[in-house]
Phi, psi and omega in degrees: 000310172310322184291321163270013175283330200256324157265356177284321187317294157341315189263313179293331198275332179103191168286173173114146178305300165350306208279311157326309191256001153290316165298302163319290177341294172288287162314347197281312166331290164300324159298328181290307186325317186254015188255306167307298171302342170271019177233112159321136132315191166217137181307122198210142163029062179075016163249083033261144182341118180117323179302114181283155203297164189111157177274119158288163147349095152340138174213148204300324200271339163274359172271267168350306169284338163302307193303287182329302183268022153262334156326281195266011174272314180339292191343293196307306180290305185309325190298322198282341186269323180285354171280322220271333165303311195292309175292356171275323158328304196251063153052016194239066220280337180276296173327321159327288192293314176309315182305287212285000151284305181311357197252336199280306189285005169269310198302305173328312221276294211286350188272331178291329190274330198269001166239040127108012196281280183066358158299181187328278184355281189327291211292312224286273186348295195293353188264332178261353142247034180282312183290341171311322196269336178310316211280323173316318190288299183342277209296347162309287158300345196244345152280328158311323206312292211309333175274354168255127170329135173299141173280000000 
């Protein structure tokens, strides 16, 4: 979905660099998405429920699935900083400011889960903003849709 989220963007935003590198972007997100997912995370400080607290053991396919989706969360925050560009651009100052807070507070979040803290806090913060960028994207899309002409 993300991957076709990245070519509707494309086609509503048009020609132009912004627009390219929004579309890349957003796919590269969605390709890491399904890169990630053929990689185990590994079981860590009570995730998944029974897992004793504490860091577990690394593993080649859970280094590979960390790696992968640090990859494609960058991906997610420049696309959100580069829409916030296209919307200021073209006269559309709240969508903007909703872009580029929603790509600083994912980055925050996800830079808070990468060092390793991991606490309640950390996971509750990265989980809600996970549902934030979601939500974003959503609305994103949906404002694209609604602004291109039927063919």
């Amino acid at each position: 979905m993300t991957i076709a989220a990245a070519v509707g963007v494309r086609r509503a935003l048009g020609p132009g660099r912004l627009s390219a590198w929004a579309a890349g972007l957003l796919g590269a997100y969605g390709a890491c998405l399904v890169a990630a997912g053929i990689f185990r995370a590994d079981p860590s400080d009570g995730f998944p429920p029974g897992t004793p607290p504490g860091m577990g053991e690394v593993s080649w396919h859970g280094l590979a699935h960390f790696a992968v989706a640090g990859i494609g969360f960058a991906c997610l925050v420049a696309a959100c900083l580069v829409l916030g560009t296209w919307f200021a651009r073209n006269g559309m100052g709240s969508w903007a400011w909703f872009s580029r807070i929603t790509g600083v507070v994912f980055a925050g979040s996800f830079m808070a889960l990468s060092s390793g803290s991991g606490g309640a806090t950390t996971i509750l913060a990265f989980t809600a903003a996970v549902a934030l960028v979601w939500a974003w994207l959503t609305a994103v899309s949906v404002k694209l849709y609604r602004g291109v002409e039927p063919a």
